[in-house]
N, C-alpha and C positions, 0 to 999 in steps of 0.2 A: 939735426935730423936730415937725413937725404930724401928726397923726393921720391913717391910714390909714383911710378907709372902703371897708372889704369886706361885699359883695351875695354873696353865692351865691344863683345862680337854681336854681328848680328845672327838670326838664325836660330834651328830645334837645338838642342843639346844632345852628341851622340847617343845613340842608343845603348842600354844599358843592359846584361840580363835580365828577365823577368823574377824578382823576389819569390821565395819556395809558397806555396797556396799556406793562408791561414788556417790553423785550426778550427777556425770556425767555419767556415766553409766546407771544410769534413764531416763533421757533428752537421750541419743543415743538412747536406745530403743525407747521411743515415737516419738524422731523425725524421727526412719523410721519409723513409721505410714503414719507421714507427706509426705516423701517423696516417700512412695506406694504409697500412692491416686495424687502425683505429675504424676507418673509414668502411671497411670490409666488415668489420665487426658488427657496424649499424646495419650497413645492410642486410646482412644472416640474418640481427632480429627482425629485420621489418620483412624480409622474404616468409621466414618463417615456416608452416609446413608448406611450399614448395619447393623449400630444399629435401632430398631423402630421409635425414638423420636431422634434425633441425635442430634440436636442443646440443646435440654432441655437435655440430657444427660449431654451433655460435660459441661455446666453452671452449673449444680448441682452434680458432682464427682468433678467440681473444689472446690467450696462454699459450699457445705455440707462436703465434703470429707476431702480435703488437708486444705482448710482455716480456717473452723471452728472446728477440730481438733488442728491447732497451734493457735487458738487464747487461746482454752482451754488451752492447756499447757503454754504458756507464760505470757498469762496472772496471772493464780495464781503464776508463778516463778518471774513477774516481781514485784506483791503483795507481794511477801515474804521479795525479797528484797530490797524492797523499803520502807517497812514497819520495816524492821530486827524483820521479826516475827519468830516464830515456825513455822515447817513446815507442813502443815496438813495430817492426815491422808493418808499415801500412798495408803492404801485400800481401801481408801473414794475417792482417785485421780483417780486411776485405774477402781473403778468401773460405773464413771464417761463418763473416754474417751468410757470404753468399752459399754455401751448403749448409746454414742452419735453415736459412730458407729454403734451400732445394726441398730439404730435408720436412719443415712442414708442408708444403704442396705436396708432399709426396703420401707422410700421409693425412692429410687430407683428402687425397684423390682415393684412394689404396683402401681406407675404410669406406669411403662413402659410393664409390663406385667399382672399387674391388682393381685386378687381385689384389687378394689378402697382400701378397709376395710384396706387393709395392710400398704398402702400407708398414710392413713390417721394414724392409729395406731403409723406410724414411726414418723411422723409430732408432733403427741403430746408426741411420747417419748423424741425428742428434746426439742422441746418447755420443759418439765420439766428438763431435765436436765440442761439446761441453768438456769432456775431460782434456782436450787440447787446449780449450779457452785455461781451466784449471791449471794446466804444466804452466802457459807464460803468464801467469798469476805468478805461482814459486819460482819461477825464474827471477821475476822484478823482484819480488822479496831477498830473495838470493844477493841479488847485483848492489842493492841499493844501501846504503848507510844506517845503521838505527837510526828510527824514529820514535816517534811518538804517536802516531796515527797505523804503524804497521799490524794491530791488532786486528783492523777491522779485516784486516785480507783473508782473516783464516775465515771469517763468515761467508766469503764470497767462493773458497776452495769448497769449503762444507756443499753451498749451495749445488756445486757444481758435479757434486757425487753424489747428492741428491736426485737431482734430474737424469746423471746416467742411472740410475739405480730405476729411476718412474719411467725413464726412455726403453730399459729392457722390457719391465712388468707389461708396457703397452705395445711393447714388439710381442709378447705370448699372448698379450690379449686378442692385437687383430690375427694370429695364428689362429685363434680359438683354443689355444693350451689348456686343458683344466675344464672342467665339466661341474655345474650344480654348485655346490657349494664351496670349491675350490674356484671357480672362474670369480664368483662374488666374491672370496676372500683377495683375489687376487684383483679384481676391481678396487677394492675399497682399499689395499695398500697402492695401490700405484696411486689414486688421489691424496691421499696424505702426502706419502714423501717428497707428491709435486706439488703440492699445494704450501704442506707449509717447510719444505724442506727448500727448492728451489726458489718459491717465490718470497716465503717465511723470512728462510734465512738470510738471502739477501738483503730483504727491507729493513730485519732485524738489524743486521750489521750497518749499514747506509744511514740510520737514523743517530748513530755515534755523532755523526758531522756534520749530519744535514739539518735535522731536526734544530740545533743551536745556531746555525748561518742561515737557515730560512727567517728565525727569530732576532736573528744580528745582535746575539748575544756568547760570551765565552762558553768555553767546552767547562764542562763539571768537571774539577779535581780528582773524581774517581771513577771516571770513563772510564781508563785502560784496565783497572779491575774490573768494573762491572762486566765489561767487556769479553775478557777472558772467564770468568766464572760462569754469566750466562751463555758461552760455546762449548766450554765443560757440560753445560748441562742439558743444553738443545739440542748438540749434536746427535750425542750419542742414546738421549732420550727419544729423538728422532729414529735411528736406527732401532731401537728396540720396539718401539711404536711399530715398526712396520714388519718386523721379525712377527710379532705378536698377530699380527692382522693373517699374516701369509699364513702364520703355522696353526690359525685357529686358537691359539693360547688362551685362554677365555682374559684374566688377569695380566697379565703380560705386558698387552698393547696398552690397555687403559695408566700402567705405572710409567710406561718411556711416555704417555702425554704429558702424564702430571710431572716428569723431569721435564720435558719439554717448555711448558707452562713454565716451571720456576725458572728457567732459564731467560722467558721473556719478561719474565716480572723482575729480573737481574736487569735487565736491559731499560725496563723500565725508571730507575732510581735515579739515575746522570739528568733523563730526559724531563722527570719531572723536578728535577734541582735547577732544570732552564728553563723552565715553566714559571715557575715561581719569582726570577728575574726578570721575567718579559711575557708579554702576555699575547698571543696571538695578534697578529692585526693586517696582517696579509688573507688572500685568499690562498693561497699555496700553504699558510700557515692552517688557515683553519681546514683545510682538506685534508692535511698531514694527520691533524689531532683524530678527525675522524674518522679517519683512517686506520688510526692506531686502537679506539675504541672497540671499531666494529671488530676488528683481531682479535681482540681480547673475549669480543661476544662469541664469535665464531670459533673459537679455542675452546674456548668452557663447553660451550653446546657440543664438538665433537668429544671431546670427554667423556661427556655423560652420555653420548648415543656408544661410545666405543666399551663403556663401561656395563652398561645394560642390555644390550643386543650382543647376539652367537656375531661372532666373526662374519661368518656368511650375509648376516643378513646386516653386517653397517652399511655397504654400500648403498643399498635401498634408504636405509633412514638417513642418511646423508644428504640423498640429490635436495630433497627441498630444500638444505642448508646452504646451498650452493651461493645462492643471488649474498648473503651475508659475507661467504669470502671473495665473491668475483667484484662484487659492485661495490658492496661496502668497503673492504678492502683493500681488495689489487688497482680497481678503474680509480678509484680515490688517493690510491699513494701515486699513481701514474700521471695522472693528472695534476695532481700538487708540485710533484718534482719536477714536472714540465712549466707548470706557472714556474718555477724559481727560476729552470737551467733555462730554460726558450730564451730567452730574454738576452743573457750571456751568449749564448751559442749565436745568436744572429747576427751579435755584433753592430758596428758603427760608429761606436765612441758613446761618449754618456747621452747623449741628447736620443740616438736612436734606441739607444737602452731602455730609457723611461719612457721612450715611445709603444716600443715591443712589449715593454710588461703594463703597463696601460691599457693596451690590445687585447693581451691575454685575461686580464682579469677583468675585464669589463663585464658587467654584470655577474659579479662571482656571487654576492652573496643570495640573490635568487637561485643558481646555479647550484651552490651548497643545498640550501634547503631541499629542493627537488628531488636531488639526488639520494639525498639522506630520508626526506620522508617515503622515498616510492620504493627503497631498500625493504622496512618491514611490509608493505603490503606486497612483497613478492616471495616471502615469507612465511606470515600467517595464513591461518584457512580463512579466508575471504571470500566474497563473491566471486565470480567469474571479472565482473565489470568492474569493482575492485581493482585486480588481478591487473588487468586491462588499464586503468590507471596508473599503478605503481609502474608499468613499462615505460609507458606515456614518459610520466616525470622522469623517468630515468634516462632513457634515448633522449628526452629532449636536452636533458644537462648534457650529455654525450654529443649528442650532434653539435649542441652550443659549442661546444669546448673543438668539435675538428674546423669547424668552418673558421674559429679566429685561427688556429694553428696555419689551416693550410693560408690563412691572406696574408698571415706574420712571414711566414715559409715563400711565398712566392712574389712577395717584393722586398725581399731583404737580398741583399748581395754584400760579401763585404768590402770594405774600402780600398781603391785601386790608388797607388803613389801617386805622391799630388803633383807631379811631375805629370803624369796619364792626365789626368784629371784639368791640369792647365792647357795642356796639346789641345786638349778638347773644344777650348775655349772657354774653360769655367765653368761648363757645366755638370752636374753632379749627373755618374755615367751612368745611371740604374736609372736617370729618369727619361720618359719620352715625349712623347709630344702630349702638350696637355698638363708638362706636369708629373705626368700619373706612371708608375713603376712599369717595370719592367719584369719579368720573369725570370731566373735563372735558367738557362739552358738544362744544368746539371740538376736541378732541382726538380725541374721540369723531365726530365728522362726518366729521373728515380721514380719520383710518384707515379709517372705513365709505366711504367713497368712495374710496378708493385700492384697498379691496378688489374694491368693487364691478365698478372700473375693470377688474381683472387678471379678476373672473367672466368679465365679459363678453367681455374679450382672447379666455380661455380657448374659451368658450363657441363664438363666431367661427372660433376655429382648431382646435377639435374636429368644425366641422360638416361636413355633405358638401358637394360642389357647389351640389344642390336645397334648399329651403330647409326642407324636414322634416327632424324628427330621425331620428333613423336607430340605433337599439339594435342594441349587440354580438350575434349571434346565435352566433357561433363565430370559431375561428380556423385559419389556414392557414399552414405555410410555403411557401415554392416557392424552389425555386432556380432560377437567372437567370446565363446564361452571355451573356457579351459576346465573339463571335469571327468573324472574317470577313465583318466588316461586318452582323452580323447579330445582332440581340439572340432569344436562344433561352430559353423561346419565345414565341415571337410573338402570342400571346394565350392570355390565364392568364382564366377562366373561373368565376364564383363564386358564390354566391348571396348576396340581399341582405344586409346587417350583419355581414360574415364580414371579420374583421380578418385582413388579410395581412401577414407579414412576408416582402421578398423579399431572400435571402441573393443578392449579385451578384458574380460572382467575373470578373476578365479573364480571359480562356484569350486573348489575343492573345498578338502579339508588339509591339503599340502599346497607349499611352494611351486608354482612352477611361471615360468615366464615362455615369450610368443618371439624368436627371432625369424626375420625373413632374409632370404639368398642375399638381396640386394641392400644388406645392413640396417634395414632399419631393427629396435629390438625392443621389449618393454624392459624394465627391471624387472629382479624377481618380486614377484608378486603373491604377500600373504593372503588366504582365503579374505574372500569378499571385496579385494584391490581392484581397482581397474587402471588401466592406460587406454593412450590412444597414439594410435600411428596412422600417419599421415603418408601414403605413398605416394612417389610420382605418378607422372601419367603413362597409363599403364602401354609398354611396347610388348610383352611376351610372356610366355608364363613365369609365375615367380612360385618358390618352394617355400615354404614355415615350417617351423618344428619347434618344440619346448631343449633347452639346452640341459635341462638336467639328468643325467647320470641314467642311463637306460630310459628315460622318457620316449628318447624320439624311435628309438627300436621297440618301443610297446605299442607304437600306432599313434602317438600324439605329435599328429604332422599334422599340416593342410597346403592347398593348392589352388593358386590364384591362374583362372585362365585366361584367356584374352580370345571372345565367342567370335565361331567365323572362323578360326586360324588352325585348327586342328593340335592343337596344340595339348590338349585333353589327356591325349594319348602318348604324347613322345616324353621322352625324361627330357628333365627341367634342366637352367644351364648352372656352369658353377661346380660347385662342392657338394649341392643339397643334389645334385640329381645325380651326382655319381654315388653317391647314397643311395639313392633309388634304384640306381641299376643295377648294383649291389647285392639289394636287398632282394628285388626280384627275381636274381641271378640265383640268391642260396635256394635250392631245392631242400624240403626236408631228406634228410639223409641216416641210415641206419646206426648203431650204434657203432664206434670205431671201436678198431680193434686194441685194447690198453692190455698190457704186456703184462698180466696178473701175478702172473709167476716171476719177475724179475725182484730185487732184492730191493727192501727199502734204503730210503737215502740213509749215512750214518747220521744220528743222530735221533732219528726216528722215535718217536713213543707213539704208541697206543692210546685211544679214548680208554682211558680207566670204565669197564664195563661192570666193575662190581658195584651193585646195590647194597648200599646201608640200611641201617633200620631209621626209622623214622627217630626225628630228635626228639625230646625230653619238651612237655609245656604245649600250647595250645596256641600259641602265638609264635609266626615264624616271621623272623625279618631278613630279609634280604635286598639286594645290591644288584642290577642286572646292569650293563650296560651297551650298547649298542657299539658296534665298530664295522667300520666297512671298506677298513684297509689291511687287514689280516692275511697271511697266507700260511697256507695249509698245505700238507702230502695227502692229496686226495686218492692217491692209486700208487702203485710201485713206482719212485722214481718221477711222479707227476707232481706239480706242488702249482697251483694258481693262488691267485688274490681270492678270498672269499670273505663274505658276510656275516659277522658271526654277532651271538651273547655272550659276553664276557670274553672272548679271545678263540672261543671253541666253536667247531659243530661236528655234533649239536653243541645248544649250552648248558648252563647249570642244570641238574637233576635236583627238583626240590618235592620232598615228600613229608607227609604228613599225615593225620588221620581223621575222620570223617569229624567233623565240625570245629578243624584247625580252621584260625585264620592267620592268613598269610598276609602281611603288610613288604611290597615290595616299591623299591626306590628306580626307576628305572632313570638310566641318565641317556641322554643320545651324546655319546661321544664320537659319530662317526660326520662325516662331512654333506649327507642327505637328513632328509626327514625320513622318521620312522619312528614305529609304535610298538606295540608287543598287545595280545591278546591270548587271554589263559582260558582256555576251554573249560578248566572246572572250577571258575567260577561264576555268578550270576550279576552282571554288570551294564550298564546301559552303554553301546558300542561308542557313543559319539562325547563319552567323559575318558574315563581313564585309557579306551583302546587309540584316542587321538594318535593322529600325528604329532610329533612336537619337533624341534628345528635342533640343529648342531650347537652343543653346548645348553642347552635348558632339559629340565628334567619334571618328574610328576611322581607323585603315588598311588600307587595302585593296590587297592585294600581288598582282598575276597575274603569270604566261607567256603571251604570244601563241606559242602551241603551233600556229597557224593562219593561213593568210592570210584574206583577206575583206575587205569593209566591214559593219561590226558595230555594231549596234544598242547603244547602253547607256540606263539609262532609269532614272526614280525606283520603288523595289519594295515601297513603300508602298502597303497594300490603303485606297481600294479605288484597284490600279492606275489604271484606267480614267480618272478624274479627274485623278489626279497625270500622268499621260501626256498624255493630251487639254488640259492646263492649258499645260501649257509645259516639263515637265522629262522630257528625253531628249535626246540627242548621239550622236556618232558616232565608234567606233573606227575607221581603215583602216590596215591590215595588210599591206603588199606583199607580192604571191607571188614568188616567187625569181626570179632574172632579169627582172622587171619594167624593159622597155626604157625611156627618160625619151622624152616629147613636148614640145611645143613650150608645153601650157598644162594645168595640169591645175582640173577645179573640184568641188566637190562640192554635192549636194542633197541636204536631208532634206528629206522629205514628209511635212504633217504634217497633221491635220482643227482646223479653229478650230470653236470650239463660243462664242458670244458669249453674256455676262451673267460675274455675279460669280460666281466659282469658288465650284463646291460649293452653288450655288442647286440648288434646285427644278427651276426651267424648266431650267435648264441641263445638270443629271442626266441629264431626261427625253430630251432629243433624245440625251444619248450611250447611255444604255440603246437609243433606240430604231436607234440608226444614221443620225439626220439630221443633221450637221454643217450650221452656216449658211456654212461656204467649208472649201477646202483650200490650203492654203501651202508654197511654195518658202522653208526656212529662216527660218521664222516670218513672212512676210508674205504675203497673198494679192497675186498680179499684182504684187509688189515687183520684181521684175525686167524688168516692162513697162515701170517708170518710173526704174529704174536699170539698164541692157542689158548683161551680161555681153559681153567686147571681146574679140574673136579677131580674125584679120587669114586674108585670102582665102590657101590652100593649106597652114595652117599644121597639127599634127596637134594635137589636144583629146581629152584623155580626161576625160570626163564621169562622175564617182563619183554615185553614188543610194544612198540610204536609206529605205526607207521603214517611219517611226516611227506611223502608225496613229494610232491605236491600236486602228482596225478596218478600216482598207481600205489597199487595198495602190497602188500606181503600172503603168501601163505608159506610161515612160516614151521620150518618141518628140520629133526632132528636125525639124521640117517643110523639105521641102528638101536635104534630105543625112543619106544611109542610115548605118546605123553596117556599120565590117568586121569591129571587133573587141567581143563579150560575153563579159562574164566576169562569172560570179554564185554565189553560194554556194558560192567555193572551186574553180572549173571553169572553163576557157571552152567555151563555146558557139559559140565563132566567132574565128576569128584571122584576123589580118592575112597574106592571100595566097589564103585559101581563095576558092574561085569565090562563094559566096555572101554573101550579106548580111541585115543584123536591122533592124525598121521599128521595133521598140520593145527595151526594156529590162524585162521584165515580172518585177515583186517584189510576192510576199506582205508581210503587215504581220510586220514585223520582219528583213526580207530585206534582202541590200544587195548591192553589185557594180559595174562600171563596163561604159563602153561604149566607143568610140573611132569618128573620125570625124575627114573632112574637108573644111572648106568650100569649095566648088568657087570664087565667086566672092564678092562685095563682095554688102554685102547686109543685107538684116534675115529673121534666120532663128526665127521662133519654139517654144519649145520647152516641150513641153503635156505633161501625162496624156492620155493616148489615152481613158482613161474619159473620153467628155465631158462629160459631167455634172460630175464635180472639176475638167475644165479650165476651164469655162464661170464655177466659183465660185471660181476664184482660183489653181489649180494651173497658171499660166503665167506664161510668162517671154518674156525674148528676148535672140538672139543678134545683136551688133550688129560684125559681121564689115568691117573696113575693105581696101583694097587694102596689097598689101604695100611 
């Protein structure tokens, strides 16, 4: 062997490049993201109402903020590695989280302090991010090699057109899109689809892998089926779920639960086949399971409210269920997956490992229990103090769980070459004097700017309208009655910085709810409900109104002042007071000029005006049902939405004879409440004439104890609207011996009031009494252009209605007198007597017939003698041929 020559130099060792940054040092940074908007979360609750919107705060800084931040991030880490892909684009990662975040502050800001604009703006910058997050999902799927784990990706795609799907719904909502019972249908689908579709699906999928490595036990042999069969059935059970919710489908939503449901009970079989090999014994384990519990509770429970409650009104039956999917669910899977991944992610070799997860579960199983008992009492109807409790234990598990996060978080760094680490002299680089850690710079930025972000949220959605601060001076309650179209009262009066809260109770017998300019809102609110909103400190006037479907044009507004400021008198700021100025702006105006004589649209039909004889039997059943998205040709050429029975206005013709009884089925198939009430029968107003809600129904049993022609009508306040819209019909009632004529026909009279039902403009003229025309059977001049046919000597009894719903008929036949009136139960004139009637003359809500004979062949027109009504559509014609 030849001799070794050995040099030892003295001296550093050249310097080398710096090694690319660990992944773990990436994941710390975003996870304090996660655990700022954790941090943000507590304080929403414990701020409480002196945020605007307090309850929608604290739900949407947890689930826009903290959740769907970590899902971003874990999600593509748990695609990487599950897939052993490449990892994508850091700069494509980054710019990701950072406009999902924009994207929550924005609206966060945008609802709770307005504009709307902003708010919606944030909504679709989520919404795209998430389906961008979605594309480099199938992209890594694309690139990468079969596996065996590739299944779970399609959960995380699913998730991801889920939340664009809840990110549009809540871009219409802070719009205000949708009115009454279309906004609550549309509330109660955009929380499904985000709830369990986003948050669901994802946890659903993530539990394939995690659930068995948290337990340090093999995957179940039949994962990759369960797998696929329960996204077969989530999925798309999901999507139908929420078709069902929007379109009001009564059946619909509740069958995509129950595929829903099976899907996660597919998902459940792998999880309990690992279960039975290993038994929980971590805290991240036992948080996981219960986790999964409470899912299952809060699954069943929305089922059965989505199953038993009108569309419109799940969202109300929902919120209480809320703390079972946020806390028991999401804060618990959040939490558990962070005990497993925290630990990992910080890094330092095994020894700091079992340090960090040491850290984190310290004190877990007090932690669990807490959390898990103060779930039902946030829940059940409990006391106040109760109530009060179950928060307690719950923030306190919560705050427990940030404060080990951020000390794990802020002396963890990871491992610098031990080359670094020698230069040093040997000592370990994270530590300082003392010993005692150090902070990461980068850690330290992220979190100071994730806070900073939630200041400033806060800051925004604590302020007033104006752009000064505005200090608490005092506080107020006021109570706030919603009833008869009237919010009571009508202006609440206060001095600058006096925090109000207003207790708002229905005293109706319909739905209506209380939203204010400055976003705060109740739910809707069934008779006898109450809420409470808590406003800031008052800087200016603020405007209220009820959001359903012509409410706030009926006069059910109110108006917060601020005494001293003159503000009494000027329009409010915002949306609600261009409303106001609006409103104030319409002058009542005379009837407009509709084009009578222009030709109908093709396609056109007539209210069939002929009278049948009454049917066979003494008992009459029918079908009515309520709709109030219909549209009709109310005049030549003119066709608006209207409010009808059964499809029509007027609606069904139902006759019978003096001590028929009518057993009638009435269903509200329209997307408001609403009632029906039959003038000839004898009924106690506050049973069968109720309001009843979208999709539920009643029966309505009378005696024709009377003859007449009888008004029936929808007895939904504010009447006026609902009558003037389209819903009203007509009982007739044969008086005894009623001789038979050769034709008989009938008329309702009714006032068209043109625009969308329940506008503004359109209010004002029926408050003020200017209809823009009057109609024979829901068309103005419909009868000029289809001719009612009689033949020359024949006899015609002519039935009238008149449905108003403020002015009444005198109904008059040009050319041929009537012999025989009969009105309200009476006649006035029979057939023989010397004299004779020029009109038929009925109050609004009157009815009766007249009789008549046409002397010859002819065209005989037949008017309201008002001319003014017959001039704007209250005519017709008789088109009388030889016999």
């Amino acid at each position: 062997m030849s001799p070794v020559d050995i040099r030892i130099e003295r001296g550093r060792p050249p310097l080398e490049p710096p090694p690319p940054r660990p992944r773990a040092s990436w994941h710390l940074r975003a996870n304090a993201v996660v655990v700022g908007w954790l941090a943000l979360t507590v304080v929403a609750a414990l701020a409480g109402d002196v945020l605007p919107a307090p309850r929608w705060l604290l739900i949407h800084v947890f689930l826009l903020g903290a959740i769907s931040t970590a899902i971003l991030i874990w999600s593509e880490h748990f695609t990487v590695a599950l897939l052993r892909a490449r990892t994508p684009s850091r700069r494509g990662t980054l710019a990701r989280l950072g406009l999902l975040n924009a994207g929550t502050v924005a609206v966060l800001a945008g609802v709770s302090a307005g504009p709307w604009q902003v708010a919606a703006a944030g909504a679709a910058l989520v919404a795209g991010v998430v389906l961008w997050h979605a594309a480099v999902l199938v992209r890594l799927v694309r690139q990468a090699l079969p596996g065996r784990f590739g299944h779970v990706i399609g959960w995380y795609v699913a998730a991801s057109a889920a939340l664009a799907a809840g990110g549009v719904l809540g871009g219409l909502l802070t719009a205000d899109v949708g009115h009454g019972a279309a906004h609550e249908r549309m509330q109660a689908a955009h929380a499904v689809v985000n709830l369990f579709g986003w948050v669901g699906l994802t946890v659903l999928g993530t539990l394939f892998t995690l659930w068995p490595t948290v337990l340090r036990t093999r995957m179940a042999d039949g994962t990759r089926r369960s797998s696929r069969v329960g996204l077969l059935l989530a999925a798309p059970g999901l999507a139908v779920a929420t078709a069902g919710l929007l379109a009001g489908w009564r059946w619909v939503a509740p069958a995509g639960l129950v595929a829903y449901a099976a899907g996660a009970l597919a998902v459940l079989v792998p999880l309990v086949d690992a279960l039975r090999r290993r038994r929980p014994h971590t805290g991240a384990a036992w948080m996981l399971g219960a986790a999964i519990g409470w899912f299952e509770v809060a699954l069943a429970a929305t089922a059965v409210v989505v199953a038993t409650r009108p569309a419109a009104g799940v969202a109300a039956a929902l919120e209480p269920l809320l703390p079972l999917v946020l806390v028991g669910f999401v804060a618990q899977v959040l939490f558990g997956s962070l005990l497993h991944l925290l630990p990992a992610v910080l890094g330092g070799g095994p020894a700091r490992f079992k340090e960090n997860a040491a850290l984190l579960e310290r004190g877990w199983p007090a932690r669990l229990a807490a959390l898990n008992v103060g779930v039902p009492l946030l829940v059940l109807p409990v006391p106040r103090p109760v109530v009060l409790l179950g928060w307690a234990l719950v923030l306190g598990s919560a705050m427990a769980f940030v404060a080990l996060a951020v000390t794990a978080l802020t002396r963890a760094r990871p491992a610098r070459p031990a080359q670094d680490a020698a230069a040093d002299g040997g000592k370990d680089p994270a530590a300082g004097a003392g010993g005692r850690r150090r902070s990461l710079p980068a850690v330290a930025g992220v979190a100071a700017g994730c806070l900073l972000t939630a200041a400033a949220v806060v800051v925004a959605t604590t302020g007033g309208s104006g752009p000064a601060t505005v200090t608490a001076t005092g506080s107020r309650t006021i109570e706030v009655t919603l009833s008869g179209m009237s919010v009571r009262p009508g202006v609440i009066e206060a001095p600058l910085g006096t925090v109000l809260t207003l207790r708002v109770t229905n005293a109706d017998a319909q739905r209506h709810d209380l939203r204010l300019e400055t976003g705060e809102r109740t739910p809707a609110l069934a008779p006898g409900q109450s809420a409470t909103l808590t406003l800031a400190p008052l800087s200016g006037a603020v405007d209220g109104w009820c959001t359903v479907a012509g409410h706030r044009a009926a006069g059910m507004t109110m108006r917060i002042v601020p005494t001293g400021t003159g503000a009494g008198t000027g329009a409010g700021t915002g949306a609600a007071a261009a409303g106001h100025t609006a409103h104030s702006a319409t002058q009542p105006a005379g009837p407009s000029r509709l084009d009578l004589a222009a030709p109908m649209s093709p396609g056109w039909k007539p209210y069939d005006a002929t009278l049948r004889p009454a049917p066979g039997g003494t008992e009459h059943h029918v079908e009515i049902r309520a709709d109030d998205t219909a549209v009709q040709e109310v005049a030549p050429g003119v066709r608006q939405r209207v409010w009808t029975f059964n499809g029509t206005m007027p609606g069904p013709v139902l006759r019978g004879k003096v001590g028929d009884v009518f057993v009638v089925t009435f269903v509200n198939g329209g997307t408001m409440g609403h009632g029906i009430d039959f003038h000839a029968g004898a009924n106690a107003p506050d049973g069968v004439m109720r309001t009843i809600q979208p999709g539920e129904r009643l029966t309505y049993r009378f005696r024709a104890e009377f003859a007449g022609a009888w008004l029936y009508h929808c007895s939904t306040m504010p009447m006026t609207q609902h009558i003037a819209n389209g819903m009203y019909g007509a009982v007739v009632i044969d008086p005894p011996g009623l001789p038979p004529v050769d034709r008989e026909y009938l008329l309702v009279q009714g006032e068209l009031y043109l625009g969308e039902p329940g506008s503004e403009a359109q209010v004002a003229k029926m408050r003020a009494g200017e209809p823009d025309g009057w109609m024979f059977n829901g068309t103005a001049a419909g009868y000029d252009h289809a001719p009612l046919r009689a033949e020359a000597g024949e006899r015609v009894r002519l039935w009238a209605v008149a449905a108003g719903p403020s002015s009444g008929t005198a109904l008059h036949v040009v050319g041929a007198p009537f012999d025989t009136v009969y009105k309200e139960g009476a006649y006035a004139l029979r057939t023989g007597d010397p004299g004779g009637a020029q009109v038929l003359d009925l109050a609004p809500a009157q009815g009766g017939f007249a009789e008549l004979v046409f002397p010859e062949p002819g065209r005989y027109p037949v008017v309201d003698h008002t001319m003014r009504q017959a001039e704007a559509g209250a005519h017709g014609m008789f088109e009388v041929s030889a016999p």
